[in-house]
DOMAR-503275 format. One record per residue (C-alpha): residue in one letter; x negated, y negated, z negated; chain; residue number from 1. Coordinates in steps of 0.2 Angstrom, whole numbers, plus 5000, padded with zeros to 4 digits. Example, Ala and Ser with C-alpha at 12.3 -4.5 7.8 and 13.67 -1.06 7.14 Angstrom:
BEGIN
  residuo    c1    c2    c3  cadena  num
        A  4938  5022  4961       A    1
        S  4932  5005  4964       A    2
***
This chain:
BEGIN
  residuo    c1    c2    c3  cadena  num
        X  4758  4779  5295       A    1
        X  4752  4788  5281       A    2
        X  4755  4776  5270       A    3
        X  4772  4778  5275       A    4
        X  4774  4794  5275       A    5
        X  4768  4797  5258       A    6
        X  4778  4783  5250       A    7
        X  4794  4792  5260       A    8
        X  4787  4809  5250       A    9
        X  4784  4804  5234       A   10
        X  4799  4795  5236       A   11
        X  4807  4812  5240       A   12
        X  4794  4820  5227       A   13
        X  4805  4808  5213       A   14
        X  4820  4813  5218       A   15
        X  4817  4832  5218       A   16
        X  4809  4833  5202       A   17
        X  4822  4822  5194       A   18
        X  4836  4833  5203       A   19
        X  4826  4848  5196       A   20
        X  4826  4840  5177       A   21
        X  4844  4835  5179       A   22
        X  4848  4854  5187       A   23
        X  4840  4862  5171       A   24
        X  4848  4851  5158       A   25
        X  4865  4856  5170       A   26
        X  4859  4872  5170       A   27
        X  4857  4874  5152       A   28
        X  4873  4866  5144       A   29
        X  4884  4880  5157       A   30
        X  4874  4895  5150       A   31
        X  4874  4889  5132       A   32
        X  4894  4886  5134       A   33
        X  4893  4905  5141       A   34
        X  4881  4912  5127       A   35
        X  4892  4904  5114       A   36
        X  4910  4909  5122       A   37
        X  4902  4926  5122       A   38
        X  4895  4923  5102       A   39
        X  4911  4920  5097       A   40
        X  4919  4936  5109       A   41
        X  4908  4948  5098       A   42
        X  4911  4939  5083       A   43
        X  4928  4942  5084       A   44
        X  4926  4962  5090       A   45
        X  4911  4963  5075       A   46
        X  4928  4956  5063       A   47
        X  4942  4966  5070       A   48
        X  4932  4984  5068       A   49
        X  4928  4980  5051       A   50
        X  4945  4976  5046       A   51
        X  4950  4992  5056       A   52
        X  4940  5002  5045       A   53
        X  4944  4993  5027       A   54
        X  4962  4998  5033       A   55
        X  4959  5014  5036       A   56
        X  4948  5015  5020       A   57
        X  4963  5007  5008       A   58
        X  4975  5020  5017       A   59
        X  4964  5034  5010       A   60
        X  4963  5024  4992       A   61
        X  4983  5022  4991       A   62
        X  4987  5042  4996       A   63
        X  4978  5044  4981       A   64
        X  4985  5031  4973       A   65
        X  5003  5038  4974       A   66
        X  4997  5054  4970       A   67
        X  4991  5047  4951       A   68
        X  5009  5038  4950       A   69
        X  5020  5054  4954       A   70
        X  5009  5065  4942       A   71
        X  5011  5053  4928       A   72
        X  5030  5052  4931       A   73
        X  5031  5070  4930       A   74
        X  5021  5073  4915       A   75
        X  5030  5058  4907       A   76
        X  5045  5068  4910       A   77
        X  5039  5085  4903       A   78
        X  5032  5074  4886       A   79
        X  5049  5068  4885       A   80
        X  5059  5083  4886       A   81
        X  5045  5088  4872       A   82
        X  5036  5102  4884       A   83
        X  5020  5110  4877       A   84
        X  5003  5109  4881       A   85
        X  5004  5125  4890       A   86
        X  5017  5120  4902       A   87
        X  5008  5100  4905       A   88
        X  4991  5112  4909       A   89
        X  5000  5124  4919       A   90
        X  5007  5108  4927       A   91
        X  4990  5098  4932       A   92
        X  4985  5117  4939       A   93
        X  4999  5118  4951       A   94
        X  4998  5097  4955       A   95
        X  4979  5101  4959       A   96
        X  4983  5114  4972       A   97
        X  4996  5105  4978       A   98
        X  4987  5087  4979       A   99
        X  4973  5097  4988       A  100
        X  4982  5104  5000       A  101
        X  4997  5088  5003       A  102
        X  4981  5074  5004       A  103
        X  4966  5078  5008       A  104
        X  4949  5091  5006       A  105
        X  4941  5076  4994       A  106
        X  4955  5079  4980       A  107
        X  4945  5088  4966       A  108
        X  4956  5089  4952       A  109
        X  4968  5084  4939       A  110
        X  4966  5080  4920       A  111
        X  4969  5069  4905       A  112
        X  4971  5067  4887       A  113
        X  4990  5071  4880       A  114
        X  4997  5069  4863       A  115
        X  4977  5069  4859       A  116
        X  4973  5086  4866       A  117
        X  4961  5087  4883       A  118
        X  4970  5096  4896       A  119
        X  4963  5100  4912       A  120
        X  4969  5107  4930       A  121
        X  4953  5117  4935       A  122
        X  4951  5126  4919       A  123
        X  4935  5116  4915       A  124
        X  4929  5120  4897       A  125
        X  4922  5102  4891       A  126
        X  4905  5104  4880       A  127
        X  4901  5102  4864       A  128
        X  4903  5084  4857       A  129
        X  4914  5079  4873       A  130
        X  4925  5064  4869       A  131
        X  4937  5062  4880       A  132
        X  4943  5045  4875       A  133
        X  4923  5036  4875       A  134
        X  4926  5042  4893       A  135
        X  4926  5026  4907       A  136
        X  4942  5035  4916       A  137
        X  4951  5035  4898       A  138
        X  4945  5018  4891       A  139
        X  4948  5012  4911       A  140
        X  4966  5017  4912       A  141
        X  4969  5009  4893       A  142
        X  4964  4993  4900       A  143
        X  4971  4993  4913       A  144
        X  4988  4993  4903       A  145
        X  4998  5005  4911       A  146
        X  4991  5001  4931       A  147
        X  4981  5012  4939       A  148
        X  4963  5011  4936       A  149
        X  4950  5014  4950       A  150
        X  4937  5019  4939       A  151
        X  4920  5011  4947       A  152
        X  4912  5025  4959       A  153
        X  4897  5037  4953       A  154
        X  4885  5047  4963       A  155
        X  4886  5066  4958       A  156
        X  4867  5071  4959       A  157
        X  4869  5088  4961       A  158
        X  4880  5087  4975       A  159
        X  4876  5071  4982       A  160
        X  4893  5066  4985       A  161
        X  4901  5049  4978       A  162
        X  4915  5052  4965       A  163
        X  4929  5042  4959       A  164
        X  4940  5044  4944       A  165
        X  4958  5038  4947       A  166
        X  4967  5035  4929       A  167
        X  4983  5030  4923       A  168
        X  4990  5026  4905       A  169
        X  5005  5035  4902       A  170
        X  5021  5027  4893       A  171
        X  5015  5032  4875       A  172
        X  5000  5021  4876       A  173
        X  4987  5033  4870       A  174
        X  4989  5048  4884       A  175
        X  4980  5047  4900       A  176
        X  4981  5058  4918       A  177
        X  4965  5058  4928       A  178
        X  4961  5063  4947       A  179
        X  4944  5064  4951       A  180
        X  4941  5062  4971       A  181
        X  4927  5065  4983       A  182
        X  4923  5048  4993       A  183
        X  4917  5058  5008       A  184
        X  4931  5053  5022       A  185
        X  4926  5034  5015       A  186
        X  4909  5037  5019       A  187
        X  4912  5045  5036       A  188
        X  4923  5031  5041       A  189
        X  4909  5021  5038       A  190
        X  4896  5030  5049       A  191
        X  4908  5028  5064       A  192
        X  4907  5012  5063       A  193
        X  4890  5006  5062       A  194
        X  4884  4999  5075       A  195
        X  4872  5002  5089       A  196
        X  4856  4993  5086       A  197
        X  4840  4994  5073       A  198
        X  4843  4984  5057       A  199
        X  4862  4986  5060       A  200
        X  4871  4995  5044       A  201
        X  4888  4998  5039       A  202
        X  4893  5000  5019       A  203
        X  4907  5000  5008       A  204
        X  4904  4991  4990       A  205
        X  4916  4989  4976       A  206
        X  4920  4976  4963       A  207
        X  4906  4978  4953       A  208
        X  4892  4978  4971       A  209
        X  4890  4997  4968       A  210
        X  4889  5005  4986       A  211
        X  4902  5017  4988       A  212
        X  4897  5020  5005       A  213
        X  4881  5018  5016       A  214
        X  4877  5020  5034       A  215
        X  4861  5027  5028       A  216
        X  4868  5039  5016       A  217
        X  4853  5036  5004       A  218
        X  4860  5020  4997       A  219
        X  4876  5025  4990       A  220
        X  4877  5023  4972       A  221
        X  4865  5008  4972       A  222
        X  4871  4995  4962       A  223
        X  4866  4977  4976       A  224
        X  4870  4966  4962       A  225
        X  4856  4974  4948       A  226
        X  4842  4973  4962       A  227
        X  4838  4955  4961       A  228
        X  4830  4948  4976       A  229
        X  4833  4965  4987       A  230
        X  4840  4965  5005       A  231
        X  4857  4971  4999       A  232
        X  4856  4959  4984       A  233
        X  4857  4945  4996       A  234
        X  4871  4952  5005       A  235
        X  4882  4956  4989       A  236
        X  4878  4938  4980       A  237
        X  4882  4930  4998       A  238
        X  4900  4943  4998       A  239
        X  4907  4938  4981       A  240
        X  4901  4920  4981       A  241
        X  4909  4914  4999       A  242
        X  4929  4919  5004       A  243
        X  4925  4919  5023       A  244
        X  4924  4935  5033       A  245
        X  4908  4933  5042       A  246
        X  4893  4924  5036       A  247
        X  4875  4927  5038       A  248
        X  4859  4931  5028       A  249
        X  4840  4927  5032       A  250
        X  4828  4942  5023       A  251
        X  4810  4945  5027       A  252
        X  4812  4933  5041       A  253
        X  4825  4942  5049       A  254
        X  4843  4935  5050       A  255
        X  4858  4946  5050       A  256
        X  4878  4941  5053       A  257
        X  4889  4951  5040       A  258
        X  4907  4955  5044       A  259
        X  4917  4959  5028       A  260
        X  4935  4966  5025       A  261
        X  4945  4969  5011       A  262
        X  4951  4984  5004       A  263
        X  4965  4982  4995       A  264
        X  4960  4969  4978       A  265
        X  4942  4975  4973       A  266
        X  4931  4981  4986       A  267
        X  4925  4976  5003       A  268
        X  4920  4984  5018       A  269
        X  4905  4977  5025       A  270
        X  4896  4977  5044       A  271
        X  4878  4970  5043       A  272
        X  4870  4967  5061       A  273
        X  4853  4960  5064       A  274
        X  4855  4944  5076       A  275
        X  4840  4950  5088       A  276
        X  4852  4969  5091       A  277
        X  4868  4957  5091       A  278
        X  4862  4942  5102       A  279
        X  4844  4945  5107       A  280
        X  4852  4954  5125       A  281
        X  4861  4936  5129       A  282
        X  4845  4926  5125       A  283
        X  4834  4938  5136       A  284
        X  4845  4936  5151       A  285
        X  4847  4918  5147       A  286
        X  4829  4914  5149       A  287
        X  4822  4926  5161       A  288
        X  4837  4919  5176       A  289
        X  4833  4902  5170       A  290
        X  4813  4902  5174       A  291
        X  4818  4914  5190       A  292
        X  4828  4898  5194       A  293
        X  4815  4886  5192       A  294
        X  4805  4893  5208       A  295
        X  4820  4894  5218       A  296
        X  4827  4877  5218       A  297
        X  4838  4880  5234       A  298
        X  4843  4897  5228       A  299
        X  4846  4889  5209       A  300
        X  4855  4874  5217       A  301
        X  4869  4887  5227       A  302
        X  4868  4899  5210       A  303
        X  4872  4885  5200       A  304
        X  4888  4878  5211       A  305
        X  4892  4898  5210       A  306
        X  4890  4898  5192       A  307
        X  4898  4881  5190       A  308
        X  4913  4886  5199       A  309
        X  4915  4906  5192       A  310
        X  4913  4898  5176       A  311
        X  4927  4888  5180       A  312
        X  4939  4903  5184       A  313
        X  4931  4912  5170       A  314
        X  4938  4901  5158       A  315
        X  4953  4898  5167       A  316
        X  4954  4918  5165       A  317
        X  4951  4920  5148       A  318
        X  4964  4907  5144       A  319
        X  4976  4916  5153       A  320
        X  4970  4934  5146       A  321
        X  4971  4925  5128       A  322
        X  4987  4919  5131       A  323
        X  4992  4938  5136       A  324
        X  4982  4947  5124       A  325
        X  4991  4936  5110       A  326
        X  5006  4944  5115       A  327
        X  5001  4963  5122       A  328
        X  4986  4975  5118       A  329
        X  4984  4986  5132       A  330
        X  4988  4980  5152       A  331
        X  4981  4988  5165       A  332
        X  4987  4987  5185       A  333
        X  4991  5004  5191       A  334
        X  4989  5007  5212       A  335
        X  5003  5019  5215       A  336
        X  4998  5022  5232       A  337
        X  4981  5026  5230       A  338
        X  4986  5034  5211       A  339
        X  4970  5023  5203       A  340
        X  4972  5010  5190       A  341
        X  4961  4996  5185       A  342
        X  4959  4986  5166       A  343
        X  4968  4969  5162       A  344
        X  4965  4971  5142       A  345
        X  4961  4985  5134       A  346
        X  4950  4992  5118       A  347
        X  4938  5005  5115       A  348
        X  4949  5018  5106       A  349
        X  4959  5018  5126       A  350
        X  4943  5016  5134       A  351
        X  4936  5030  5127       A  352
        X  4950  5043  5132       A  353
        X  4950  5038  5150       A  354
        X  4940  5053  5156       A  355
        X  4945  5052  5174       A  356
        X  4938  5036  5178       A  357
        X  4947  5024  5190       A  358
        X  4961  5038  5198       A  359
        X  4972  5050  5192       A  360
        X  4980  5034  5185       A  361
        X  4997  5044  5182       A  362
        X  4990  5058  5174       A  363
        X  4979  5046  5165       A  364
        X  4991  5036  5160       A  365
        X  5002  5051  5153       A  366
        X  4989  5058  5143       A  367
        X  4981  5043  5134       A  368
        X  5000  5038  5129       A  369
        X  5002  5057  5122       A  370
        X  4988  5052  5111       A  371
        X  4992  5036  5105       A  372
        X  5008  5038  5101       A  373
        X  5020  5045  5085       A  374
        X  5026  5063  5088       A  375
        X  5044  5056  5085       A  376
        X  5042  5043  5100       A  377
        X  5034  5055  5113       A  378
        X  5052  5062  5120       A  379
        X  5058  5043  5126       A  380
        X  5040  5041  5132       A  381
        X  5037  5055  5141       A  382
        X  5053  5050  5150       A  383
        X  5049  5033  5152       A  384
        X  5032  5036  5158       A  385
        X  5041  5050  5173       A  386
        X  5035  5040  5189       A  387
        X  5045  5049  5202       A  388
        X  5058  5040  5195       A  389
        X  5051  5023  5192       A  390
        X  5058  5018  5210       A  391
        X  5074  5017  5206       A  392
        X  5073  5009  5190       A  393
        X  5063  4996  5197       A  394
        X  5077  4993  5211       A  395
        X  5087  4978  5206       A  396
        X  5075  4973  5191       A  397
        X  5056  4968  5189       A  398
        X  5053  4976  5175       A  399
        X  5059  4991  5163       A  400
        X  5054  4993  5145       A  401
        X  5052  5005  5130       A  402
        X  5050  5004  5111       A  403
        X  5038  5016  5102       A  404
        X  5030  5019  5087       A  405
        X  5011  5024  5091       A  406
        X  4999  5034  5081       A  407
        X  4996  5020  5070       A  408
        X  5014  5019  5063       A  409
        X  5016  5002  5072       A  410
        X  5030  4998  5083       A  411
        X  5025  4992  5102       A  412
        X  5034  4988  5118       A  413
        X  5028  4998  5133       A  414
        X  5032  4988  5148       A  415
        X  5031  4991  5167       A  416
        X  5032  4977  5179       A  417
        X  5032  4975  5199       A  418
        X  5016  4967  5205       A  419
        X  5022  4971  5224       A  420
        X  5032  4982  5235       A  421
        X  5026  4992  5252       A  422
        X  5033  4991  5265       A  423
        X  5048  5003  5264       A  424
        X  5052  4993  5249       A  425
        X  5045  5007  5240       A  426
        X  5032  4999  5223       A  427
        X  5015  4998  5228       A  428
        X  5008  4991  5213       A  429
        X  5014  4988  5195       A  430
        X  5008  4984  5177       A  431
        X  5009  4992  5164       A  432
        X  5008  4983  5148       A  433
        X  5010  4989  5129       A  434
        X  5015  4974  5116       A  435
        X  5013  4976  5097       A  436
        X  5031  4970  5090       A  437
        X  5030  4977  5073       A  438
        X  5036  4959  5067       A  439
        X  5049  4958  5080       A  440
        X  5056  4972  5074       A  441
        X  5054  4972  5055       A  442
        X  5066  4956  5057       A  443
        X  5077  4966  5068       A  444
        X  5078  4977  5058       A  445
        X  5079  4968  5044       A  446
        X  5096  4960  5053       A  447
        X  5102  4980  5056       A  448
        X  5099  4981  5037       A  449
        X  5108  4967  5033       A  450
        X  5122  4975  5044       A  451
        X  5122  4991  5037       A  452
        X  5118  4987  5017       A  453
        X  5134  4990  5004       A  454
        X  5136  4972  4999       A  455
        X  5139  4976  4981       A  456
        X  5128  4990  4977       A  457
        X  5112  4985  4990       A  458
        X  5109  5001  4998       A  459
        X  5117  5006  5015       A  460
        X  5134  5007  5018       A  461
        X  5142  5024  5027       A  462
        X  5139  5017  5046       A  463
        X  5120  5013  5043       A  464
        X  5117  5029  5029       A  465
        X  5125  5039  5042       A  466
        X  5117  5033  5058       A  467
        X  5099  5035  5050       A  468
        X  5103  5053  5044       A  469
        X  5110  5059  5064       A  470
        X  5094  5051  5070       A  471
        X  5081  5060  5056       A  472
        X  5092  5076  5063       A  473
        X  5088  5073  5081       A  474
        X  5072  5070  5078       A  475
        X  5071  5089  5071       A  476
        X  5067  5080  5053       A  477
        X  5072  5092  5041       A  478
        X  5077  5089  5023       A  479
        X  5090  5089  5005       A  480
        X  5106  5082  5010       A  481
        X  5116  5076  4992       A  482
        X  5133  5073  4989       A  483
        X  5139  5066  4974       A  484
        X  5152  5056  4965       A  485
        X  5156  5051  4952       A  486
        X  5169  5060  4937       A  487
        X  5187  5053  4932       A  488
        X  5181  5036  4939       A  489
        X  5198  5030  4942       A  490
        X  5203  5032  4925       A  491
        X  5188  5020  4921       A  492
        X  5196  5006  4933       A  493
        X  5214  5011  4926       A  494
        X  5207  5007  4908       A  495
        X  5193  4997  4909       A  496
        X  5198  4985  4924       A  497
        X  5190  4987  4943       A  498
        X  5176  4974  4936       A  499
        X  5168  4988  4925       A  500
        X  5171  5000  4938       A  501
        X  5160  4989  4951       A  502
        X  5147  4990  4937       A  503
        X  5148  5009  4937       A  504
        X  5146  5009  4954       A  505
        X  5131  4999  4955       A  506
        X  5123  5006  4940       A  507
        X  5125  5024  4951       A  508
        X  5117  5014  4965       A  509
        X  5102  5008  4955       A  510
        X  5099  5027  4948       A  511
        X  5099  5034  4966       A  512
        X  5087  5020  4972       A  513
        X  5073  5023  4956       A  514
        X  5077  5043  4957       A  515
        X  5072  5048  4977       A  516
        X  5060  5042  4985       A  517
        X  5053  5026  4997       A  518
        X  5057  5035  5012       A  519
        X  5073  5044  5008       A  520
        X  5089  5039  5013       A  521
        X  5102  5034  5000       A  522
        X  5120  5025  5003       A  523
        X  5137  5021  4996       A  524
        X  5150  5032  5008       A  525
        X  5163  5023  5000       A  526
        X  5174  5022  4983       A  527
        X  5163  5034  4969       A  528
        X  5155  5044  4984       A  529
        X  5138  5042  4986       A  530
        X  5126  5053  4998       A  531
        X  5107  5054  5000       A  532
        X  5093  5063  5012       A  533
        X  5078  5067  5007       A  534
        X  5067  5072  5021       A  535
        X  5054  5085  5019       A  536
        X  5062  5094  5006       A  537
        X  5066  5111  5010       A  538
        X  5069  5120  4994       A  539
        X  5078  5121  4975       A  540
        X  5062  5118  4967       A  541
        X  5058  5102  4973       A  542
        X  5075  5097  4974       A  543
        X  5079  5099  4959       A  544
        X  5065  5089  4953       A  545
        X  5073  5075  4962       A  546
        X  5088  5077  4954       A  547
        X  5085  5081  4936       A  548
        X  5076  5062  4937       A  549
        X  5093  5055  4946       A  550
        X  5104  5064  4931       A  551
        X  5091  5058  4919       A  552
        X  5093  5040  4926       A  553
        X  5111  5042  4924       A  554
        X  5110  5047  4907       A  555
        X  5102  5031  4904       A  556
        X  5116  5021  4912       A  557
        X  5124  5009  4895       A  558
        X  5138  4997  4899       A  559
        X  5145  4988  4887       A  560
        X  5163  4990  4889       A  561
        X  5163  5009  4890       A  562
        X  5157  5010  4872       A  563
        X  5151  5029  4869       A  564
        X  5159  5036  4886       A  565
        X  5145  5042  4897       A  566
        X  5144  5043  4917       A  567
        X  5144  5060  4924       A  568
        X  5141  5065  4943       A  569
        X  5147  5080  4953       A  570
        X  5134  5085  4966       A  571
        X  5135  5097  4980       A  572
        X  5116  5098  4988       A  573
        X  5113  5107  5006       A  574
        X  5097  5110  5014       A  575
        X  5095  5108  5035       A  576
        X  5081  5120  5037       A  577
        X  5068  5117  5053       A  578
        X  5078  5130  5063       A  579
        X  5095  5123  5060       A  580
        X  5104  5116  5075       A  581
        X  5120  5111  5068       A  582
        X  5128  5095  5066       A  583
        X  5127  5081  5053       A  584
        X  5146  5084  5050       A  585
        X  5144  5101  5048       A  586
        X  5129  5098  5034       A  587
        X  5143  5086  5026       A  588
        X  5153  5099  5025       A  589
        X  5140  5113  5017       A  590
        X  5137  5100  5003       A  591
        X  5153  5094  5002       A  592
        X  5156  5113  4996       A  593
        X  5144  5113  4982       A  594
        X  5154  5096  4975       A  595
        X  5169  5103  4975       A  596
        X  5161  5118  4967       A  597
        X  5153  5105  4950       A  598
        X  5170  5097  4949       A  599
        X  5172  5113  4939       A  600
        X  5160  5109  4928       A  601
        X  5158  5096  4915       A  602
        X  5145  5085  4912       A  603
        X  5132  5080  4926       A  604
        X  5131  5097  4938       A  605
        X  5124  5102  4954       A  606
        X  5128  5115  4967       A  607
        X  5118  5120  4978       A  608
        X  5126  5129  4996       A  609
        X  5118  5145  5002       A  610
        X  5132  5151  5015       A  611
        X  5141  5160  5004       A  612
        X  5156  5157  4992       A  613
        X  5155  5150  4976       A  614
***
């Protein structure tokens, strides 16, 4: 009997122990499928905040950009029309107030080199034996052939703030404008975004491994691809030697996982995290529940059918949250009985302005929208979002949406849709979803374009010029409105023929477009009338800058068949001021005035409408 029974338990003994080895390896191929779904779900956040902030980094880098190109243009100008040196100096003076207070704090100054005389717009006094042109922003910008040169960033030892130089040949090919800016916003973007961990760092570097900027503030300046054999040394070689966007690094024993994003050609934006701060919490957990297992076999076995099955449903989940994140960014599931709400998909930026917790979902809801969104957008979503009416638009239809532009200048789709009804037939629950559809709509748009584009001169037509200007005025934008056409053009179709007349017309169109700006609307009303709107400006000063570079362009205008006649426009400019509440007709007609008023004159003329009589 004992025999027996012991053959029975051994037998038993057998099976456990192989039930127990086959358990663990089970066991151990679920959690590592779970650590490495999880891996690549931080992975992916670790690339996607780095690529936020090389965006937000380039932003700051093309504002300053823009500023170098409109400077240069403007001083081009003055050199041509053969201005002094006194007026160009004055000139860099007023640009330098004017950048500092348009941009940003970090904007430190204009100057450059012009007709071989050093100008500067801080009233800086070089030194003795300065040479302006063995300068690296001159010799830069000479390279550089007439592109702007980001000269490579320094570190200003008395202040202790990176610098940069921003420099830009002029036309002439021997004078140079310069900007010299202040890299702290770069460096402040990049302390938001290090990571929480020791070991972790996050650092901007440049084209030639200078770092710009440094978590750890010391190491800016630092060139990483001089210090041979150095942590950051490693990190650079790795950067400019690989094109993928996350790879890792070993040093001192240590490994590390490096996010990097671009920043516009030249430099990179960098996350460094040390793999036991981004993965050592996953491995802890992993091993301490599976040896807790080991000694509980019958509670391992029933964890591990839980496990089995949750994991399951997790992945089922998180194929059908993939699928939903793809297409929307924000969802969450708003209880409008018990006024509480609770995540689908969400990110931190959201997360971290939800101070009420679970409830107030309506309120909540309200207030993180009034933050995320453009101020132009928040009239149609402060209505949208107006729940006491969300009933009855809900009443014959599942779901009701608006289109926004959100604080990032990217056009989403808020969406509300019925999860299910109370009794009364009154909504219970819904969801509320926000879709990013900037692509949708920038080929939407680009159908509306199509629509309202003059088809021989390419810029909008009346209808679509129109229709942009009434919305801009809505909208409380205010701005230069200019109309203009052009002088004795029917006697260039009576004796030239309509075909040099069409080439008149779009050689007026071509001015307009290289005259205002991106963001300005200009169109074809019909005939030789043209319009344009510049939003933004509010006075005759920066009008007329606009303008003299439109009459200039015009000046410039040589067709063939006309031989020695030139094109002259009559202009009639008025001005919708932030208080105005008038119509878009009744503007047409102030700045209809003022053309009437240059058809007096010869030549190209503007007049400008105050109110009064001419």
């Amino acid at each position: 009997m004992i025999d027996g029974f012991t053959g029975i338990s051994k037998k038993y003994f057998r099976i456990f122990i192989l039930s127990v080895i086959i358990f663990s390896i089970l066991l151990c191929i679920n959690f590592y499928a779970l650590f490495s779904s999880m891996k690549q779900n931080i992975i992916a956040s670790g690339e996607h905040d780095v690529i936020k902030s090389a965006t937000e980094t380039n932003y700051f880098l093309l504002e300053n950009i823009d500023a170098i190109k409109l400077a240069s243009y403007s001083i081009e100008k003055m050199m041509d029309d053969g201005e002094s040196s006194e007026a160009i100096e004055a000139y860099l003076n007023e640009q330098t107030d004017v950048f500092k207070n348009a941009l940003n704090d970090d904007f430190a100054g204009a100057y450059g080199v012009f007709d071989g005389v050093y100008l500067d717009g801080i009233g800086w006094e070089p030194e003795d034996g300065y040479v302006p042109e063995e300068r690296k922003w001159f010799t830069d910008a000479i390279e550089a052939d007439g592109e702007v040169a980001l000269v490579s960033p320094y570190l200003d030892k008395l202040t202790g703030t990176m610098m940069m130089s921003i420099s830009k040949m002029l036309k002439d090919g021997r004078s140079v404008v310069s900007i010299d800016v202040s890299l702290d916003t770069i460096q402040n973007i990049t302390e938001e975004r290090v990571p929480d961990g020791k070991g972790n760092y996050a650092l901007v570097l440049d084209k030639d491994g200078t770092v710009v900027a440094h978590s750890a503030a010391s190491k800016r300046g630092e060139s990483y691809l001089k210090g041979n054999g150095t942590f950051g040394n490693i990190v650079a070689e790795k950067l400019f030697a690989t094109e993928d966007n996350h790879f890792e690094v070993q040093y001192n024993g240590v490994r590390y996982m490096v996010f990097s994003g671009k920043i516009g050609t030249e430099w990179y934006a960098l996350t460094v995290m040390n793999e036991n701060s981004l993965y050592g919490p996953l491995k802890i957990i992993y091993f301490i529940f599976f040896f807790v297992m080991i000694f509980f076999l019958g509670a391992l076995t029933a964890l591990f059918l839980r496990l089995n099955k949750r994991r399951a449903e997790t992945d089922n989940l998180n194929t059908q949250l993939k699928s939903i994140s793809a297409i929307y960014a924000v969802a969450y599931l708003l209880d409008l009985n018990t006024d509480t709400f609770e995540e689908i998909i969400s990110n931190d930026r959201i997360r971290a302005l939800l101070i009420n917790g679970q409830t107030h979902a309506m309120d909540t809801l309200k207030l993180v929208m009034d933050m995320n969104i453009a101020e132009i957008s928040k009239r149609n979503i402060a209505s949208f979002l107006d729940f006491s009416t969300l009933d009855e638009r809900l009443s014959t239809s599942v779901t009701v949406a608006q289109e926004f532009l959100n604080s990032d200048n990217r056009w989403c789709r808020g969406r509300f849709i019925v999860v299910d009804k109370n009794s009364d037939d009154t909504l219970r629950r819904v969801m509320w979803m926000v879709e990013v559809i900037d692509e949708e709509k920038r080929q939407r748009d680009n159908l509306q374009m199509l629509s309202e584009t003059d088809r021989m001169t390419g810029i909008l037509n009346r209808g679509g010029g129109e229709a942009k200007i009434r919305e801009m005025l809505d909208s409380g934008r205010s701005g230069m409105f200019c109309l203009m056409d052009a002088d004795k053009f029917k006697s260039i179709n009576d004796n030239f023929g309509h075909g040099v007349g069409d080439k008149v017309l779009i050689a007026i169109a071509d001015c307009l477009k290289k005259s205002f700006r991106d963001n300005d609307i200009v169109m074809r009303l019909g005939g030789d009338e043209f319009a344009a709107y510049a939003p933004t400006v509010l006075n005759e000063k920066v009008g007329q800058q606009i303008i003299d570079r439109f009459f200039d362009n015009i000046d410039k205008i040589e067709i063939p068949e006309l031989g020695d006649r030139k094109i002259c426009i009559s202009m009639g400019v008025a001005f919708y001021h932030p208080n105005d509440e008038y119509s878009f007709d009744e503007l047409y007609k102030h700045a209809d005035h003022g053309t009437y008023n240059s058809k007096k004159h010869e030549g190209n003329y503007v007049s400008y409408y105050t109110g009064e009589e001419y």
